[in-house]
C-alpha positions as CSV (number, residue, x, y, z in Angstrom):
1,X,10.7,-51.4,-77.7
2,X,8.0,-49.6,-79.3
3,X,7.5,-46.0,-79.6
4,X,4.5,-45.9,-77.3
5,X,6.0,-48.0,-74.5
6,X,8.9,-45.4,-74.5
7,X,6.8,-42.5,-74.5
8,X,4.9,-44.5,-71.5
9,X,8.0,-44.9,-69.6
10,X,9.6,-41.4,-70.2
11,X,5.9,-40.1,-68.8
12,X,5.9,-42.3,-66.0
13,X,9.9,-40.9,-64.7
14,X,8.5,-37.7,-65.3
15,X,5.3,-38.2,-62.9
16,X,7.3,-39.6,-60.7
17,X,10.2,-37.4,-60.1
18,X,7.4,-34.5,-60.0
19,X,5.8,-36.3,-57.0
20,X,9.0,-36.8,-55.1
21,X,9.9,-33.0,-55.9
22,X,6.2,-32.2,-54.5
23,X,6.9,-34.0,-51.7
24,X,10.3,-33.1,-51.1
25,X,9.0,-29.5,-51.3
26,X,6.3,-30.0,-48.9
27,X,8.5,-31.8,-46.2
28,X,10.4,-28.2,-45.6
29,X,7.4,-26.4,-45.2
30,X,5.6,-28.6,-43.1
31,X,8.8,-28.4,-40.7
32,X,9.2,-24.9,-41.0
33,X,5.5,-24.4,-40.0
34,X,6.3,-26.9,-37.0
35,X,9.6,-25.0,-36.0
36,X,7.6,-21.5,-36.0
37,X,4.5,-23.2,-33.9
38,X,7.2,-24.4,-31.1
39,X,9.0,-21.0,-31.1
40,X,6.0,-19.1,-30.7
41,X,5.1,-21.9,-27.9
42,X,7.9,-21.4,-26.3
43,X,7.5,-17.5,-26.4
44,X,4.4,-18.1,-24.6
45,X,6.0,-20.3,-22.1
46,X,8.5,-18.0,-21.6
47,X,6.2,-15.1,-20.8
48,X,4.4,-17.7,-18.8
49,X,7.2,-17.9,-16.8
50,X,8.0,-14.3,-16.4
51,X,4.1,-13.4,-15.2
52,X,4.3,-16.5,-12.9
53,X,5.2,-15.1,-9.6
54,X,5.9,-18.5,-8.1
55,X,9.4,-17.8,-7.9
56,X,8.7,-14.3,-6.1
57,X,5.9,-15.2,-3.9
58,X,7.6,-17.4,-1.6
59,X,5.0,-16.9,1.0
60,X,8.1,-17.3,3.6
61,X,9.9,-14.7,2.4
62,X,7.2,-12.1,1.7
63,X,6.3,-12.5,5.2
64,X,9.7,-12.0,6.4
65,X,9.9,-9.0,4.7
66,X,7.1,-7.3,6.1
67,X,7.6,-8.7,9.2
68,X,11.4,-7.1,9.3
69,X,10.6,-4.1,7.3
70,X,7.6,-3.3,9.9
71,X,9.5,-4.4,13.0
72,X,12.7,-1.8,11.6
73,X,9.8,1.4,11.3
74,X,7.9,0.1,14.2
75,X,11.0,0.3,17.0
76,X,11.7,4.0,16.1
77,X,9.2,6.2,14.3
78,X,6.2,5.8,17.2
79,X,8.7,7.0,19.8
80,X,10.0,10.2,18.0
81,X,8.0,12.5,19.6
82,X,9.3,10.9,22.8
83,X,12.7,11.1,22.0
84,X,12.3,14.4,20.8
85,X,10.9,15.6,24.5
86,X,14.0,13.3,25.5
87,X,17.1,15.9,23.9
88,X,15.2,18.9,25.5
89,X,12.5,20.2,22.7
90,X,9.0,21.9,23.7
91,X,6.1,21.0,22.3
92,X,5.2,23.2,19.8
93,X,8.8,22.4,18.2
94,X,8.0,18.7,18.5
95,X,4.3,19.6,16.5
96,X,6.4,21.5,13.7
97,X,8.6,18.8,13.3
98,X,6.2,16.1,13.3
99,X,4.5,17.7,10.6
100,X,7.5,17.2,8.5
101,X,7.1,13.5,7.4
102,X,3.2,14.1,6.0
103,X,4.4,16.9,3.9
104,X,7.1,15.8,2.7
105,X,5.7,12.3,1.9
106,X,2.9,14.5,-0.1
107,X,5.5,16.4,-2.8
108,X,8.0,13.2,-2.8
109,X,6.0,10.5,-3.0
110,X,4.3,10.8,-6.3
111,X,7.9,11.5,-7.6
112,X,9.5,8.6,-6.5
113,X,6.3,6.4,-8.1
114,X,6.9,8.0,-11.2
115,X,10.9,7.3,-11.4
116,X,9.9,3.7,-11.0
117,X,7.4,3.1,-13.3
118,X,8.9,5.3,-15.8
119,X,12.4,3.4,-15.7
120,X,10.9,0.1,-15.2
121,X,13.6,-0.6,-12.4
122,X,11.2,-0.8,-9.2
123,X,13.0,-2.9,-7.3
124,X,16.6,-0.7,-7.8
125,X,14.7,2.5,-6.6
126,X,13.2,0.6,-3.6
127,X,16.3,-0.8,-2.3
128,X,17.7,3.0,-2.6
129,X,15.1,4.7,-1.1
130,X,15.0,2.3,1.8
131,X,18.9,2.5,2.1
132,X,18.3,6.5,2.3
133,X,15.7,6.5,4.9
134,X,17.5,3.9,7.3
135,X,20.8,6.2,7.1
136,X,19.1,9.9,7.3
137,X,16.6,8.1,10.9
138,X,20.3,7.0,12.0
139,X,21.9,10.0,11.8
140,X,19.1,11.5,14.6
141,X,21.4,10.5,17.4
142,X,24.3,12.6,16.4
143,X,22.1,15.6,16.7
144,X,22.4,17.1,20.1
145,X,18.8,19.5,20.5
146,X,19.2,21.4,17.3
147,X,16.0,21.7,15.8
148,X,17.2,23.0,12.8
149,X,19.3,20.0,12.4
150,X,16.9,17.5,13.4
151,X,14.0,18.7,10.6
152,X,17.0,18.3,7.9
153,X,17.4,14.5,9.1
154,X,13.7,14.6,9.2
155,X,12.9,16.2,5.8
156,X,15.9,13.8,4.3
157,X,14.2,10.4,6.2
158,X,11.1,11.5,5.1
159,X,11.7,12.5,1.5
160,X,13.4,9.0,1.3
161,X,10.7,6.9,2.9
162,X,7.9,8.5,1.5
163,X,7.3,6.0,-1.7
164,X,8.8,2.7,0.3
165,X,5.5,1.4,1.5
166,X,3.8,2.3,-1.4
167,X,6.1,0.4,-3.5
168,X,6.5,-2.7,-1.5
169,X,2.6,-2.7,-1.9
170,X,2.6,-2.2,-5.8
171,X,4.9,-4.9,-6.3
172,X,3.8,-7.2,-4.3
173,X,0.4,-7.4,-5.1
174,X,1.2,-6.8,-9.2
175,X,3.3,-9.8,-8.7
176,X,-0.1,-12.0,-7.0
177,X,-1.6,-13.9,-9.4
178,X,-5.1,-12.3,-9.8
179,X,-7.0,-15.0,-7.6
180,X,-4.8,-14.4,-4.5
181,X,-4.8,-10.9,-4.9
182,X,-7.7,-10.5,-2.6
183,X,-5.7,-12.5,0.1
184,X,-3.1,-9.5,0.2
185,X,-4.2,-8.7,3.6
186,X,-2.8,-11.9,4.4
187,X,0.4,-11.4,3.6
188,X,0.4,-8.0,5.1
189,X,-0.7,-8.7,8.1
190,X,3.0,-9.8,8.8
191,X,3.7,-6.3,8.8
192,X,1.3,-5.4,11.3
193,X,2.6,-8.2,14.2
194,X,6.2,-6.5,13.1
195,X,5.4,-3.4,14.3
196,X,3.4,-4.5,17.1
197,X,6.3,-6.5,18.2
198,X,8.8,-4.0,18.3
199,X,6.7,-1.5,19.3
200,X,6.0,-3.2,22.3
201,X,8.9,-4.2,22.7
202,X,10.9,-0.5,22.6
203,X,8.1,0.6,25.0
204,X,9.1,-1.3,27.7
205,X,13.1,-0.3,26.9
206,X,12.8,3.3,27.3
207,X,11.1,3.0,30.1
208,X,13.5,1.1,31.9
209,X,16.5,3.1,33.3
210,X,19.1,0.6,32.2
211,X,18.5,0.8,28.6
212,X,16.7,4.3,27.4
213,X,17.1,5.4,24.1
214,X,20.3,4.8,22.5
215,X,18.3,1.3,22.1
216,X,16.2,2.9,19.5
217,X,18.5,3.3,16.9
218,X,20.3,0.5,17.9
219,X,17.5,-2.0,17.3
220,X,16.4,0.2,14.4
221,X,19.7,-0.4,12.3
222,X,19.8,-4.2,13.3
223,X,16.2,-4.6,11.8
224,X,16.8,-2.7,8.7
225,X,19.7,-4.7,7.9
226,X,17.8,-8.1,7.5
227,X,14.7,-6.2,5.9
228,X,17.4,-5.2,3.5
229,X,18.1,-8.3,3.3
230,X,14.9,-9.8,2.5
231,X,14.2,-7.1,0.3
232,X,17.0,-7.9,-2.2
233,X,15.8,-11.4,-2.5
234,X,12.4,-11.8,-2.5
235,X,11.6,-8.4,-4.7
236,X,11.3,-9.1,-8.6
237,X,13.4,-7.6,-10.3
238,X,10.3,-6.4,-12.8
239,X,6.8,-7.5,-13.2
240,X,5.6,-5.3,-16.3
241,X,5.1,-8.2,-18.8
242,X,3.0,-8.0,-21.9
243,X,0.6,-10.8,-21.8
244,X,0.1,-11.5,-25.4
245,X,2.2,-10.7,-28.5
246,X,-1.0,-10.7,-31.0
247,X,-2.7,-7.6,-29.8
248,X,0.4,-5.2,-31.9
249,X,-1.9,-1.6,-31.7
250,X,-2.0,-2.0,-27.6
251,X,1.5,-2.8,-26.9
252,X,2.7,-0.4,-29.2
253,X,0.5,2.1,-27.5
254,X,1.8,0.5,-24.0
255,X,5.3,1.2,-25.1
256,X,4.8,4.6,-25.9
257,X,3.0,5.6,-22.9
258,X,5.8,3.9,-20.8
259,X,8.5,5.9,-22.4
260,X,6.6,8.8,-21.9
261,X,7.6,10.8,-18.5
262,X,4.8,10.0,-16.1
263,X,4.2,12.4,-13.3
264,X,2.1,13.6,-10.6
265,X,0.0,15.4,-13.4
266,X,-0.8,12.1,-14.8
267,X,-1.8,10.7,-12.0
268,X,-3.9,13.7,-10.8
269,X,-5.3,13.2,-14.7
270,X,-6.4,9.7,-14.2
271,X,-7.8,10.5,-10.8
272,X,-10.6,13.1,-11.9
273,X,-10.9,11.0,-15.2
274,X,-12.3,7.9,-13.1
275,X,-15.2,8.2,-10.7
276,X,-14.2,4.9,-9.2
277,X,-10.2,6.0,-8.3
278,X,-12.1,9.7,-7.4
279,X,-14.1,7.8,-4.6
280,X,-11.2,5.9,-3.4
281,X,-9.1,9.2,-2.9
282,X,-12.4,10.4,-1.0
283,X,-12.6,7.4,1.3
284,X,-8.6,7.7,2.0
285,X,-8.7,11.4,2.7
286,X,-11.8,10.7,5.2
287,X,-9.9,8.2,6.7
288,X,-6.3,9.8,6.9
289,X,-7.9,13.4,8.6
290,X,-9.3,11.0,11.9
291,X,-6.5,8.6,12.1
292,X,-4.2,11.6,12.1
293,X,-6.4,13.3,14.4
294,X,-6.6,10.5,16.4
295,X,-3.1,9.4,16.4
296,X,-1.6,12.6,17.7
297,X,-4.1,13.2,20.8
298,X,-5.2,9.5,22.1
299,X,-2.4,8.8,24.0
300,X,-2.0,12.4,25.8
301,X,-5.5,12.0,26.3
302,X,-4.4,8.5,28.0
303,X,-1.4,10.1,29.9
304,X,-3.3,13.0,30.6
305,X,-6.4,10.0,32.3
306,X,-3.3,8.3,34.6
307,X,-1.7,11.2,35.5
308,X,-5.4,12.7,36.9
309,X,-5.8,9.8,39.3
310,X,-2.3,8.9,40.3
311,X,-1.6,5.6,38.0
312,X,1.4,7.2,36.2
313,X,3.9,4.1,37.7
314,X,1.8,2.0,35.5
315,X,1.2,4.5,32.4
316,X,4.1,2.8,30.4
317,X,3.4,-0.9,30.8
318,X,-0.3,-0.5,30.2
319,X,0.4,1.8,27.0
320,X,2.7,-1.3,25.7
321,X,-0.4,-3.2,26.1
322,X,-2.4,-0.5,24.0
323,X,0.7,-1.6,21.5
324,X,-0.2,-4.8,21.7
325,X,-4.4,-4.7,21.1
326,X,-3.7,-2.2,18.4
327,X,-1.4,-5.2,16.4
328,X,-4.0,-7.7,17.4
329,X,-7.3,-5.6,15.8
330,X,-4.7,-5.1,12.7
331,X,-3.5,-8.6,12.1
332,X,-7.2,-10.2,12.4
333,X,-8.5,-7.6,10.5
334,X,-5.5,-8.0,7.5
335,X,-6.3,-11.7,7.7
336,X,-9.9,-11.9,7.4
337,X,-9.9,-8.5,4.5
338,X,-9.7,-10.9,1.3
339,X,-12.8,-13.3,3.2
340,X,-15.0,-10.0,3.6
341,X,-13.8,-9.0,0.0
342,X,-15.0,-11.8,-1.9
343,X,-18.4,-11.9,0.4
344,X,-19.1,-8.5,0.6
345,X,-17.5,-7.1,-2.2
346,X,-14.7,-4.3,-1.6
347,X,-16.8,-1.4,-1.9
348,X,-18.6,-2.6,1.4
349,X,-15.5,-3.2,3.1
350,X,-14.0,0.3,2.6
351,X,-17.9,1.8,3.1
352,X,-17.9,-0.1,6.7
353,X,-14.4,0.8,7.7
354,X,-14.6,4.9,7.4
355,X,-18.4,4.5,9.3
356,X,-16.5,3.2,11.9
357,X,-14.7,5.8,12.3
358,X,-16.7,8.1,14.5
359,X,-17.2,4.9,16.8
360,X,-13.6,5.0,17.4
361,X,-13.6,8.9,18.2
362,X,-16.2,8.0,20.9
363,X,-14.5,5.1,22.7
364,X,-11.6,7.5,22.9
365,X,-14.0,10.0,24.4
366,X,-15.9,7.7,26.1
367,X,-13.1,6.9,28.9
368,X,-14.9,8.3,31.6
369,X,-14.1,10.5,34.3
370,X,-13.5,7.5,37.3
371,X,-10.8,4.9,36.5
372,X,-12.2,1.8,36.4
373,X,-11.5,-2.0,34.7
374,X,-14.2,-0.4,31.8
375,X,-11.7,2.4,31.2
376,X,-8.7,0.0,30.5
377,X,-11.2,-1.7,28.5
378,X,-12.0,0.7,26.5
379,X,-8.9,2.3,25.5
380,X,-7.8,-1.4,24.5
381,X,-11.3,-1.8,21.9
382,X,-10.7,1.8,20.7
383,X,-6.7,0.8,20.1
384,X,-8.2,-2.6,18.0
385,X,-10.6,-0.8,16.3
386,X,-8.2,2.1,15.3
387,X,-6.1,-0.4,13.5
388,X,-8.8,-2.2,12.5
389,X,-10.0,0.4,10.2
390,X,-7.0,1.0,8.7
391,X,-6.2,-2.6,8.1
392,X,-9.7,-3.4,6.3
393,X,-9.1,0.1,4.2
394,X,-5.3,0.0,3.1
395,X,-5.7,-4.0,2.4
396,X,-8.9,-3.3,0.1
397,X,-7.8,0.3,-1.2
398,X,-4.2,-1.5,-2.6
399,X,-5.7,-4.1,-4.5
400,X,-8.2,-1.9,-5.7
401,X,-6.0,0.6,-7.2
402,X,-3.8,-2.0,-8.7
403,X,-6.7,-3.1,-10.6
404,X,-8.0,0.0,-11.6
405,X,-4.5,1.8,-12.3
406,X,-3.3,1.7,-15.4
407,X,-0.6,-1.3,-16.1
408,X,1.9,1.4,-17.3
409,X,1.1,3.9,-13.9
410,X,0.4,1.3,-10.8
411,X,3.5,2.8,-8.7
412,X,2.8,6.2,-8.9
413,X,-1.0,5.3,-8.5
414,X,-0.3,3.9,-5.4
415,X,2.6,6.3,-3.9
416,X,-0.5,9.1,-4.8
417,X,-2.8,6.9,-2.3
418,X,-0.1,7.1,0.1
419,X,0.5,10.6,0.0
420,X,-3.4,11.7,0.2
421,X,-3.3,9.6,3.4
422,X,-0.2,11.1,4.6
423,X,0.4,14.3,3.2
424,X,-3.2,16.0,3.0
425,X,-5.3,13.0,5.4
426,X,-2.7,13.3,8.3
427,X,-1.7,17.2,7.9
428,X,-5.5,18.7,8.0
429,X,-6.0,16.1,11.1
430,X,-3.5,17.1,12.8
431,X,-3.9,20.8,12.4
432,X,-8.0,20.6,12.7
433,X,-7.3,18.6,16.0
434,X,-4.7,20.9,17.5
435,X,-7.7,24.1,17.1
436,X,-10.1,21.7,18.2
437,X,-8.5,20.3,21.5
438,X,-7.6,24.0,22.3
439,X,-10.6,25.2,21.8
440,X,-12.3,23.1,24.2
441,X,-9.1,22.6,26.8
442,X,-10.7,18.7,26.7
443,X,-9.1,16.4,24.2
444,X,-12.1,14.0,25.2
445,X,-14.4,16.5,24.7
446,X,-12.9,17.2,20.9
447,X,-13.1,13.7,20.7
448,X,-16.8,13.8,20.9
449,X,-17.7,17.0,19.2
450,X,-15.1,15.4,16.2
451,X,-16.8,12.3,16.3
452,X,-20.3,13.9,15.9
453,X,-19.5,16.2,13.2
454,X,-17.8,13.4,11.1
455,X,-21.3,11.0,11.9
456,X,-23.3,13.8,10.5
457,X,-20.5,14.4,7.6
458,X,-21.1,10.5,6.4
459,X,-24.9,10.7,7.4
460,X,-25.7,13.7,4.5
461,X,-22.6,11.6,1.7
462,X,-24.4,8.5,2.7
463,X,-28.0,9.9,2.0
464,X,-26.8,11.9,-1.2
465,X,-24.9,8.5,-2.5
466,X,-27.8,6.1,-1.9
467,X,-30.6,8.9,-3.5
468,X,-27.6,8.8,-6.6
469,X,-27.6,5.3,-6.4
470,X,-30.6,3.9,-8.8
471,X,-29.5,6.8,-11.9
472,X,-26.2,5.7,-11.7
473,X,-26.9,2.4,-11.7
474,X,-28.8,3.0,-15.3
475,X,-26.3,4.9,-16.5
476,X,-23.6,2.3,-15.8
477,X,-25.7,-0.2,-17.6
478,X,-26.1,1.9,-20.2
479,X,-22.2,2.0,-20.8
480,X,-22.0,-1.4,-20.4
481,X,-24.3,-2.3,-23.5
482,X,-21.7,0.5,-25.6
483,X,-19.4,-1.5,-27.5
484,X,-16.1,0.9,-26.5
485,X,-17.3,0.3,-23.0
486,X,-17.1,-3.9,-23.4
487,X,-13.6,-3.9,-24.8
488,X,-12.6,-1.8,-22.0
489,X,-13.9,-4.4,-19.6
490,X,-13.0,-7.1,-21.5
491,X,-9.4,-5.3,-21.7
492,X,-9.5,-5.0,-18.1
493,X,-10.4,-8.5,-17.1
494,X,-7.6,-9.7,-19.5
């Protein structure tokens, strides 16, 4: 063989072996870049999976739960000032204690929202806080007329039950994916026919001689345990998921501000730092100081009506069918919210429900002095509008400040709303009502002077708002066009 046919050869093994060690080389890297594409797929599945709330929302369920939760609160807490007149306790003992539960709910609440989102274990401070209330309600019937004792059951109930609604609201609707979230109402509404139900229901018992009101506990601690029940199994255990692992600057920032102790402060902070949230605490304030001042004088003003012209052996069944009008206007008004949401837009739903407020103060006031079929009538439209209101605010108000809460604050964003409607809504009713309806020894006559000062209240914001409206407008548009404004939005939509 010559030299140049070996040197051919020797070239030719060399070439080749090169190639199959090229080749041999590539094959790991190409499955190493497959094996990393798949894991990161299946990261993404996995978080997928964890945002999905298909396993939560089991629309059966959810609706138990607010059926059973509502039905538990439904058969007791209306009749307290009832039972309280029951164990011997005068009025203005009854007002003291009643004011109790706003207050309370006002320095608790916030707390409680804090604890959950700051510890990330919502569900295992709901079930606790619901356990608490259920047993400090129960213990009411071993207290024999001590009103001492009774407003440390109260304060403890109260202090327990304060952030339960708000919670079972945060998570349920944080758990929606975000084109059902508008259909909350629907869900809730479940709720409502609860508490119309047992409500009704309780009426009717107390006012029969061979039950009375040992059945309000009774029914009370039967109801909590299968809302207990539900509760365990239908609540996530957490639904604070990062939606995407590329964005390293914003979940490093999310993790720092979740470790961080979140309290009433920042909430308050966030509040005054958006306009948006600011207006929503206006409207809930607006709403909470007429449906507390409504709520504590319609139905004297009712008994007061039967007991002027002799109808008081029909005072209870008719005010169980004021229970019942009052869960009808609430259930179609939960049902159809997230319709008027997405027509009208959920500013205009919360707009129109606290300028119906004064029409409510009027049918109250608008009774008459004669009994007739209108007067029935009229107590029942100003029962379904009552609830009405507050259906087509809460169900709009909810969704609203999940979306505009931080991710990191939406339980103590939402215990806040709860505690503005209770704690500083319900408490200035109340009180402004009490002055009011002595003042004029005529609760239907407060009725009307409240219901024209509040028209004239919303007549001068509405005015003001609408003369606001086209600078705002430009100024909003101007942010928009800012480039830190459209990553904010585009953060938000994400």
């Amino acid at each position: 063989m010559s030299v140049g046919a070996v040197q051919k050869s020797t070239s030719d093994d060399i070439s080749t072996r090169q190639s199959n060690g090229t080749s041999t080389a590539a094959k790991p890297a190409t499955e190493s870049t497959e094996s990393k594409q798949s894991t990161q797929s299946s990261q993404q599945a996995n978080m997928t999976t964890k945002v999905d709330p298909s396993k939560f929302s089991n629309s059966n369920k959810i609706r138990m739960l607010y059926f059973f939760y509502r039905f538990s609160t439904g058969s007791m807490v209306p009749f307290m000032s009832l039972y309280m007149q029951h164990i011997g306790l005068d009025t203005n003992q009854i007002g003291s204690l009643q004011a109790i539960r706003p207050i309370v709910t006002l320095v608790s609440g916030p707390f409680w929202g804090g604890l959950a989102d700051r510890s990330g274990k919502k569900k295992m401070v709901l079930i606790l806080l619901y356990i608490g209330s259920v047993l400090g309600r129960l213990s009411i019937q071993f207290i024999d007329g001590s009103i001492h004792a009774f407003a440390v059951a109260l304060c403890i109930s109260s202090m327990f039950y304060s952030a339960c609604p708000s919670l079972i609201d945060s998570i349920v609707v944080s758990s929606m994916p975000e084109k059902d979230k508008a259909n909350f109402g629907k869900m809730r509404l479940w709720g409502e026919l609860g508490n119309g139900v047992a409500s009704t229901i309780m009426m009717r018992l107390i006012n029969d001689d061979r039950f009375g009101f040992k059945y309000l506990f009774l029914v009370h601690g039967f109801a909590s345990a299968i809302a207990l029940i539900f509760l365990i199994y239908s609540i996530p255990e957490d639904t604070t998921t990062p939606k995407s692992t590329t964005h390293k600057d914003s979940t490093k920032q999310q993790l720092k501000d979740t470790k961080h102790t979140i309290t009433w402060k920042d909430g308050l902070l966030v509040m005054l730092s958006d306009i948006q949230i600011l207006s929503l605490f206006s409207l809930i304030i607006v709403t909470g100081f007429s449906m507390g001042f409504l709520e504590n004088f319609c139905y004297i003003n009712i008994r007061q009506l039967y007991k002027a012209h002799g109808k008081t052996d029909v005072v209870g069944r008719d005010v169980s069918l004021c229970r019942v009008f009052f869960s009808l206007g609430g259930v179609l008004t939960w049902w159809c919210s997230g319709s008027w949401t997405k027509r009208f837009g959920s500013d205009m739903v919360m707009v129109a429900a606290v300028c119906c407020l004064p029409f409510c103060f009027f049918l109250y006031s608008g009774i008459g002095s004669d009994f007739t079929g209108w007067t029935t009538a009229g107590i029942w439209i100003a029962e379904s509008v009552r609830s009405g209101i507050y259906a087509a605010l809460w169900s709009t108000a909810t969704v609203r400040m999940n979306k505009l809460s931080p991710s990191h604050m939406k339980s103590i964003m939402q215990t806040m709303m709860e505690s503005t409607y209770r704690g500083i809504g319900h408490t200035s009713g109340s009180f402004v009502g009490g002055i009011m309806c002595k003042k004029y020894d005529d609760i239907s006559v407060a009725f009307t002077a409240a219901g024209k000062g509040l028209l004239s209240f919303l007549c001068i914001v509405g005015t003001i708002g609408f003369a606001r409206a086209p600078k705002q407008l430009k100024c909003d548009q101007r942010l928009d066009h800012h480039p830190d404004r459209r990553r904010e939005l585009q953060r938000r939509d994400s």
